[in-house]
C-alpha positions in Angstrom: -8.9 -16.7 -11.6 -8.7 -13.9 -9.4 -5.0 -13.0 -8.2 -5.2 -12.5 -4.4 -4.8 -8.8 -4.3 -8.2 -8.9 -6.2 -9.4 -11.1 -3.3 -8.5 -8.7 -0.8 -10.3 -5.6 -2.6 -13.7 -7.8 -3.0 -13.4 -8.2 1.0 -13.0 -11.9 0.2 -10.0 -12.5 2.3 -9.1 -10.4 5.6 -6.6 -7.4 4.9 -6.1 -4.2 7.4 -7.7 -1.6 4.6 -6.2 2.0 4.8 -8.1 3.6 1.6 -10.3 2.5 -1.5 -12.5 4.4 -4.2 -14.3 2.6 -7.1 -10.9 2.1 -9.0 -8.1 2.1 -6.7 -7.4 0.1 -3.2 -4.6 0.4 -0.1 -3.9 -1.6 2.5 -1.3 -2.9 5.1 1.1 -5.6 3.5 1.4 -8.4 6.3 4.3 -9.1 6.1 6.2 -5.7 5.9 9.6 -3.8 5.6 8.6 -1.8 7.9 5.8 -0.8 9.6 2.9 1.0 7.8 4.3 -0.3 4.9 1.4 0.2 2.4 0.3 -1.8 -0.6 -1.7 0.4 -3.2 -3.5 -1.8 -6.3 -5.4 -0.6 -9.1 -8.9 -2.9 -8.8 -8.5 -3.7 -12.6 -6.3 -6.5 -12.2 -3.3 -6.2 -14.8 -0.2 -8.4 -13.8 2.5 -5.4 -14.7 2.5 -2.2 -13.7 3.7 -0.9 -17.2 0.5 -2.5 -19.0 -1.9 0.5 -16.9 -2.7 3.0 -20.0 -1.8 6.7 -19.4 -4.6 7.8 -17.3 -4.7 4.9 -15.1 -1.1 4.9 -14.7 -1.7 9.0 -13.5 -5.0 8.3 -11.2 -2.7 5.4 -9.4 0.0 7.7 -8.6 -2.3 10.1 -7.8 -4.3 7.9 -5.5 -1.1 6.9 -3.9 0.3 10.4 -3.1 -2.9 10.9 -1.1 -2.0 7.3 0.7 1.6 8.6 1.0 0.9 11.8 2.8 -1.3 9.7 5.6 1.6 6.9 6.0 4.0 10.0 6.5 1.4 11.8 9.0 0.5 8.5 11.1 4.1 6.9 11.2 7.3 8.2 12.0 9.4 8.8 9.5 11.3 11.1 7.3 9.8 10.2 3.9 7.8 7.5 2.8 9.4 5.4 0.0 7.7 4.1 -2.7 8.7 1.0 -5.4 7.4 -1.1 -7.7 9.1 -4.8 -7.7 5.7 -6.7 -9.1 7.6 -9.5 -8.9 5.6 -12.0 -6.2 1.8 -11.0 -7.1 0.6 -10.4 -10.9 -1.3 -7.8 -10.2 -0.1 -4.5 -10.5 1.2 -2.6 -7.3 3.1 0.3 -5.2 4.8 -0.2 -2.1 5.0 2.8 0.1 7.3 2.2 3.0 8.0 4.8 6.1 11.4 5.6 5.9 14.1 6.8 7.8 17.6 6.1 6.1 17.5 4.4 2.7 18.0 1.1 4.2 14.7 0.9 5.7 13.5 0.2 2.0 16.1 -2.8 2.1 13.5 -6.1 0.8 16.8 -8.4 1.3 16.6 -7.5 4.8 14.1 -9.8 6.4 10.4 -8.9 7.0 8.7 -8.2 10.0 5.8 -10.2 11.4 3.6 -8.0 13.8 1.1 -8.7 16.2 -2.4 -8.0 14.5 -3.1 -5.4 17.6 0.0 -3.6 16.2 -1.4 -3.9 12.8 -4.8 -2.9 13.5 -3.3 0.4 15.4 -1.4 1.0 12.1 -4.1 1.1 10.0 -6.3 2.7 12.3 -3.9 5.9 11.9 -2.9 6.1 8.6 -6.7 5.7 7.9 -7.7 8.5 9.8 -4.7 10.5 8.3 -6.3 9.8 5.2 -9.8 10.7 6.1 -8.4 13.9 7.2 -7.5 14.4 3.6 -10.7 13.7 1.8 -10.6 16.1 -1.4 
């Protein structure tokens, strides 16, 4: 059965897309740390991060860099964050997260609920960040 991130990258269930290419996909988590907080999957579902071989493991990070730089154009911030927890979905995933102070990455903290208009406005910028970027 398909975990839900899968879902999301078949366009089976609603998500506020930021980037894809045939083996990677980003887009807003709904419930974030903070806003433009970004979830990047590899499409090949594998439940732990540390099962991706070599050169996936490379052209994820590599695809999330290029994610990274958008977040940090589009939102402000001094840096954008990134982690791994992998602990709620099992399907391998980064969390990049505009940050400020180091506390802004704090999951313990709460998360935020945003209006979709606020989403949408989001991921209409760090999109066209990305766009800007096209290699």
């Amino acid at each position: 059965m398909p975990t839900i991130f899968s879902r999301i990258a078949a366009g089976e269930i609603p998500c506020y897309k930021i980037a894809a290419d045939e083996r990677h996909f980003a887009f807003l988590d709904i419930n974030p740390v903070a806003p433009g907080h970004v979830l990047v999957i590899p499409r090949r579902e594998v439940p732990y991060i540390f099962d991706l071989n070599d050169e996936e493991t490379g052209a994820l990070h590599c695809f999330a860099r290029r994610v990274a730089r958008a977040v940090e154009a589009a939102m402000p911030c001094k840096r954008v964050g990134m982690t791994v927890i992998g602990l709620e979905v099992p399907h391998a995933h980064i969390h990049l997260i505009p940050i400020t102070v180091e506390n802004d990455m704090n999951f313990a903290k709460g998360k935020l609920t945003l209006p979709e208009a606020e989403m949408q406005h989001i991921a209409d910028a760090i999109r066209a960040e990305y766009d800007k970027t096209a290699e």
